[in-house]
C-alpha positions in Angstrom: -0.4 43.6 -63.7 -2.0 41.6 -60.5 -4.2 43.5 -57.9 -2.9 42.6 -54.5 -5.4 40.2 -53.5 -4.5 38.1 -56.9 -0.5 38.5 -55.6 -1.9 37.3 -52.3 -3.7 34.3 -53.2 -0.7 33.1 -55.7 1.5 33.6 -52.8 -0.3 31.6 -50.4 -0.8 29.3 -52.9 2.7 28.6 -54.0 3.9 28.2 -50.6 1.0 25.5 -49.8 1.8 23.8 -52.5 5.7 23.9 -51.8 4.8 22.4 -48.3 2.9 19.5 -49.1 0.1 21.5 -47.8 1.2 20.9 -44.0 2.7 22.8 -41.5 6.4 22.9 -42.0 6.9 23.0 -38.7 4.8 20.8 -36.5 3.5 18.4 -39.3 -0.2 19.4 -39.2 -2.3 18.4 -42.0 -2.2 17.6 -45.0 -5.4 19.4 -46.3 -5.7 20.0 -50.0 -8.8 21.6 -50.4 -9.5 24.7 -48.2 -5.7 24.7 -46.7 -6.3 28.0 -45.8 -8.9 27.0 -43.1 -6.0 24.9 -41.3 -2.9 27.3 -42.2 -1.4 30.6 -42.9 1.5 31.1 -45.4 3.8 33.2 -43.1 5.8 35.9 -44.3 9.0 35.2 -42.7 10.4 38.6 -42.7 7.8 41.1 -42.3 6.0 41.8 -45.6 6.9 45.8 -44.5 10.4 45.3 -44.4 10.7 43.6 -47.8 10.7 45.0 -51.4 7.2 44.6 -53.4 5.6 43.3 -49.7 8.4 40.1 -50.1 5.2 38.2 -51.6 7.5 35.4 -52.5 7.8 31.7 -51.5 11.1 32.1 -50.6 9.4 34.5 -47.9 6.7 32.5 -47.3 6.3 29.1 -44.7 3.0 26.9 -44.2 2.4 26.9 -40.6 -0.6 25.9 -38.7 -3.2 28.9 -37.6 -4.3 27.4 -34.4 -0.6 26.9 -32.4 3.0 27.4 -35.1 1.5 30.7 -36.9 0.9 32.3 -33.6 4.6 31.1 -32.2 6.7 32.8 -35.3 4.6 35.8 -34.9 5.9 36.4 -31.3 9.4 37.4 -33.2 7.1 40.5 -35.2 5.6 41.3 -32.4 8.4 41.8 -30.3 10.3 43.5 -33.1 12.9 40.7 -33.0 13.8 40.3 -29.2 11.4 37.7 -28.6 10.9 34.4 -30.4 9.6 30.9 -30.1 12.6 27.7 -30.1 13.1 27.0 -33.4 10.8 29.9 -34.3 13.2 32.5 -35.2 13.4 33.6 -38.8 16.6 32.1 -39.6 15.2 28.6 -38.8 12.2 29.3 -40.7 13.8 30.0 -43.8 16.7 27.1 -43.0 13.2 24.8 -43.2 12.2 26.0 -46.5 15.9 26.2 -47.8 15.9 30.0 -48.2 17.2 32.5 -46.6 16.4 36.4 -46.3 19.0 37.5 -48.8 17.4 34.8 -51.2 14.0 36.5 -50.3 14.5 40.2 -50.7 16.4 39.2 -54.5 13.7 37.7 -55.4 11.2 39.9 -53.8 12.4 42.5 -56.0 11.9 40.9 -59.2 8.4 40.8 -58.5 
């Protein structure tokens, strides 16, 4: 069985790799070694709200840390009545070709 921080790191790095290792959404990058210095692996759907912490790719989107990361996070911190164009969680996943039914299925086999 994986501690967290092991489900944590395979997560980020399955969703890095998916994306080229650039932000999805503005193009930034690539950077293939130290990634995470340049980007977060967003969990599109809160990781609260999603079955085993939704540490899953189909959950997950490569966006920048400096300016996209901050944008998508606007819609968690609002609780959902506040989010960036193009920012909202249906557009992320849409990006990634997922969607949050995909996610939570396979969230749970995890």
């Amino acid at each position: 069985m994986k501690n967290k921080k092991q489900t944590r790191r395979d997560f980020k790095n399955s969703v890095f790799k998916r994306d080229g290792f650039k932000c999805v959404f503005c193009n930034f990058g690539p950077f293939l070694e130290n990634p995470e210095i340049y980007f977060d692996a967003h969990h599109i759907t809160d990781r609260n709200e999603m079955p085993n912490g939704g540490y899953h790719e189909s959950n997950g989107i490569t966006l920048c840390k400096e300016e996209c990361h901050i944008k998508a996070e606007r819609f968690h911190i609002t609780e959902g009545k506040e989010w960036e164009d193009g920012m909202h969680p249906d557009d992320l996943y849409e990006m990634i070709g997922s969607s949050k039914e995909l996610a939570i299925k396979n969230s749970e086999l995890l």
